[in-house]
Structure formats: C-alpha cells, structure tokens
C-alpha positions in Angstrom: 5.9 -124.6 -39.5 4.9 -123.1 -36.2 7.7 -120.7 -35.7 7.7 -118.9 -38.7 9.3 -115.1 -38.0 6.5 -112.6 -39.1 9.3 -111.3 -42.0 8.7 -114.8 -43.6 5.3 -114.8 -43.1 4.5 -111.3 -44.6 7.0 -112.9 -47.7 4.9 -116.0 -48.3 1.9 -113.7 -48.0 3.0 -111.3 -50.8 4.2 -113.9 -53.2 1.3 -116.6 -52.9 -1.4 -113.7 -52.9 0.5 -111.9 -55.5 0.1 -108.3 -53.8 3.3 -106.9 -54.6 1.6 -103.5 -54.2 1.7 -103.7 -50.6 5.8 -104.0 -50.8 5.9 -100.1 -51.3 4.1 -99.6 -48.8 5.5 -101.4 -46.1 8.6 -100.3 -47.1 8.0 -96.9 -46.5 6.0 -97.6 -42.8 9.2 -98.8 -42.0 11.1 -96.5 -43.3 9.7 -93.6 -41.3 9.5 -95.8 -38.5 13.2 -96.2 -38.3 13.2 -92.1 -38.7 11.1 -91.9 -36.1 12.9 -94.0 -34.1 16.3 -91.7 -34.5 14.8 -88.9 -34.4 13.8 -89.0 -30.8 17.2 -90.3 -29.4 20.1 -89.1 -31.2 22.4 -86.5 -32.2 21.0 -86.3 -35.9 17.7 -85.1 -34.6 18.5 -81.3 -35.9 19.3 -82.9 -39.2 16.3 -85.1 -39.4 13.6 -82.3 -38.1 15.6 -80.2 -41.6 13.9 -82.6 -43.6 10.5 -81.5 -42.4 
C-alpha cells in the first residue's frame, strides 16, 4: 500500500521489529512537543512555564 499514513507505518514498524522500547519514547517526543506547542500561543503559558 503506497499511502500508508506515517502513524501506521511507525505501528507496523514497532510490532514486526518487536521494538516496543521505542513506544516510550516517542510517546514522550510528542508529548513535549504538544507542550511546546501551547506553550508558545496560549493563555496557559504562565501555567505551563510553573512546571519548569
């Protein structure tokens, strides 16, 4: 299938491969990239920068 979506990708990469150890890991890369993401342009930014 040529227009496989990268999410379904990285899935079939993780369970044929068997490296479930990178699951955390992305996980959290997103994670902080959603924070990021917030943090610049919104009105939780004092509340996110408290976490720091």
């Amino acid at each position: 299938m040529a227009n496989k979506s990268l999410v379904i990708e990285l899935w079939d990469f993780l369970k044929v491969r068997k490296k479930w150890w990178l699951f955390p890991i992305i996980v959290m890369i997103l994670l902080v990239g959603i924070l990021i993401i917030f943090g610049q342009s919104s009105a939780l930014s004092p509340f996110i920068y408290a976490l720091f």
